[in-house]
N, C-alpha and C positions, 0 to 999 in steps of 0.2 A: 511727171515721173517717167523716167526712162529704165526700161530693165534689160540689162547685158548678161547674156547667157556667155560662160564661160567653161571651154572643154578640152582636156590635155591626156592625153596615152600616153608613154615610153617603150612600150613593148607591140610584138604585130600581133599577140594575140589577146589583146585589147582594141575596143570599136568603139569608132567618133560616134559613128552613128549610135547608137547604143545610148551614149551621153544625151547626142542631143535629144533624141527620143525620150526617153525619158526627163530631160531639161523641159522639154515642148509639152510633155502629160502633166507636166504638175504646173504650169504657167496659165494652162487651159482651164485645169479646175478651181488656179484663183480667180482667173477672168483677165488676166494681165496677155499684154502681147508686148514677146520677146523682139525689142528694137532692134539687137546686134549681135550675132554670135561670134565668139572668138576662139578656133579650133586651134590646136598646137598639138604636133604630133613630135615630141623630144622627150627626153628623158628630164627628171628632176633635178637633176645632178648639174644641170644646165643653170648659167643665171637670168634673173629676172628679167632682160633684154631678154632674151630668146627664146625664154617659156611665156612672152607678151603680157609677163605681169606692169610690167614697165606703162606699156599701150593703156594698159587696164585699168592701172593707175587713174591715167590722165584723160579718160576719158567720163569713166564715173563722176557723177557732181551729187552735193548733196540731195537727198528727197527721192535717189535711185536707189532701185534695187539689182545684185548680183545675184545670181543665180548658177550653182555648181556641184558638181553632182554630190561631192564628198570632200571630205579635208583635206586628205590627201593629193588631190588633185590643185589645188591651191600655192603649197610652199614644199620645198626641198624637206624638209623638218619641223619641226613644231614651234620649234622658235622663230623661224622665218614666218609661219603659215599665220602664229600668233600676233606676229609684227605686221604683216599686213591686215590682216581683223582690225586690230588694232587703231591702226592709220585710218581704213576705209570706218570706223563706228563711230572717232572723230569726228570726223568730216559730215557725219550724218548719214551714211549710206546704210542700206540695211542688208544683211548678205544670209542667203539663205541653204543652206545643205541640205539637199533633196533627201540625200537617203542618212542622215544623222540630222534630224528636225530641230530634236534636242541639242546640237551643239551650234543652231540656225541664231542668228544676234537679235531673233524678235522673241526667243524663247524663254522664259524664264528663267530659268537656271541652266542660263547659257556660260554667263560668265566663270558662273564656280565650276561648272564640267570642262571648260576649258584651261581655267585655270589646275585645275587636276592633272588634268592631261600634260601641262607646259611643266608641271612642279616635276612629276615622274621623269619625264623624257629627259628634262636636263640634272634629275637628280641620277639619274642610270649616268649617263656623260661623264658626269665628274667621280661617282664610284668606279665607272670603268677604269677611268682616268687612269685613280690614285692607284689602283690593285697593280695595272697593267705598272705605272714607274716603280713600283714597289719591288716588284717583281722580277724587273729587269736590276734592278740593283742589288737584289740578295745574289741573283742567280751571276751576275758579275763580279762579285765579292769572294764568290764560292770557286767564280773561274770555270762557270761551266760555257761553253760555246750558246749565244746566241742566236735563233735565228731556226729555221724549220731544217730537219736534217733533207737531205736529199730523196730521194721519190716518196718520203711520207704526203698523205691527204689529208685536211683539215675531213675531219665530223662535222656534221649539221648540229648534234647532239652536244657536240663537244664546244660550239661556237654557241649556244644556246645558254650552257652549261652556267656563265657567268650572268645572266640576265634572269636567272632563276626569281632572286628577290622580286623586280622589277615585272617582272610577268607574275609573280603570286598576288603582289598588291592589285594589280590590273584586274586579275580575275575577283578580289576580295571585291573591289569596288564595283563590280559587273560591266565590267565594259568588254565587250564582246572580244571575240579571240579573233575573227578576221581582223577588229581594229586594232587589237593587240600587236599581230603581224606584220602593221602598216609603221606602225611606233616604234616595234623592235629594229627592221627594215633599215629605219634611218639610220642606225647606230649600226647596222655591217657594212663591212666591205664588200661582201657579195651579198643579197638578199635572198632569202630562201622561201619557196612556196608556201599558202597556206597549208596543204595538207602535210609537209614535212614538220610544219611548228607543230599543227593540232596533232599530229602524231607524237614528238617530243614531249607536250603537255601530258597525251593519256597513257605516255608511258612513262614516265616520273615519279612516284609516290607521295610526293608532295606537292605536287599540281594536280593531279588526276584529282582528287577531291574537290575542287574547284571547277572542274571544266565540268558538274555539271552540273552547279549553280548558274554557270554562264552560259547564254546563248554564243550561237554558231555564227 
């Protein structure tokens, strides 16, 4: 058995080190020694060539274990991150998320929480989808100008605004609001900090009752 630590930042204030540190503390206390580390320092947004998912691929062989810090670090989205799970549980491999145990493929209700996760992610997608064509065709119809007028700013608030649904079910299911973040993340074009989301949540009326059933 062979186990490949695998660790990926996109921003400079995120730290490799930090990954693997953490990769190296929890390999130690299963008694396992990490054969190969594979650092990548790009953004998600990059494809699978370039974030060495590709490398990682084909280097794993059945009866190994992957080791990585968190989901996110994994796949651009959830449906990516779920297609490689996917691929690599086939094959035999067992892959483990240091700091989401529960979402680790030796964990027991691993599959259904990920499965959760994948239903929500590409259920927001296609509700976004449909609002956004919707929308663009009334407002077409109506003949109003599309398109952002000149020096106005998008809202964090206002960009949030649509994902409401989608972030209330997340906190009903308790899946934490930093993972919340990471989920929501994928689906903007700009991504915005944790403490701007968790601020949008406790000032909402209709989230705020939820955030503090959920952990942080």
């Amino acid at each position: 058995m062979s186990v490949i630590a695998y660790s990926r930042i996109s921003t400079d204030q995120q730290d490799l080190e930090k990954q693997k540190h953490l990769l190296l503390q929890y390999a130690q206390k299963q008694g396992w020694l990490i054969n190969e580390f594979i650092e990548v320092s790009i953004s998600s947004r990059k494809n699978t060539k370039q974030r060495k998912i590709d490398e990682l691929l084909e280097k794993l062989q059945p009866g190994d274990v992957l080791l990585v810090a968190e989901l996110s670090r994994l796949g651009r989205n959830m449906l990516e991150t779920l297609n490689i799970i996917n691929t690599l549980s086939q094959t035999g491999i067992k892959i483990v998320f240091v700091r989401q145990p529960e979402l680790s493929t030796t964990a027991t209700h691993a599959k259904l929480l990920l499965a959760i996760y994948s239903y929500f992610a590409e259920s927001e997608r296609d509700y976004i989808s449909i609002r956004t064509k919707q929308g663009l065709a009334v407002a077409k119809a109506m003949g109003k100008q599309l398109g952002r007028p000149k020096g106005s700013k998008n809202k964090k608030g206002r960009v949030l605004d649509s994902h409401k649904p989608a972030i209330k079910k997340y906190l009903e299911l308790g899946v934490t609001i930093s993972d919340i973040t990471k989920i929501i993340n994928d689906l903007l074009e700009t991504p915005i900090t944790y403490n701007a989301f968790k601020y949008f949540i406790k000032h909402d009326e209709d989230l705020a009752f939820y955030m503090k059933k959920s952990n942080t």
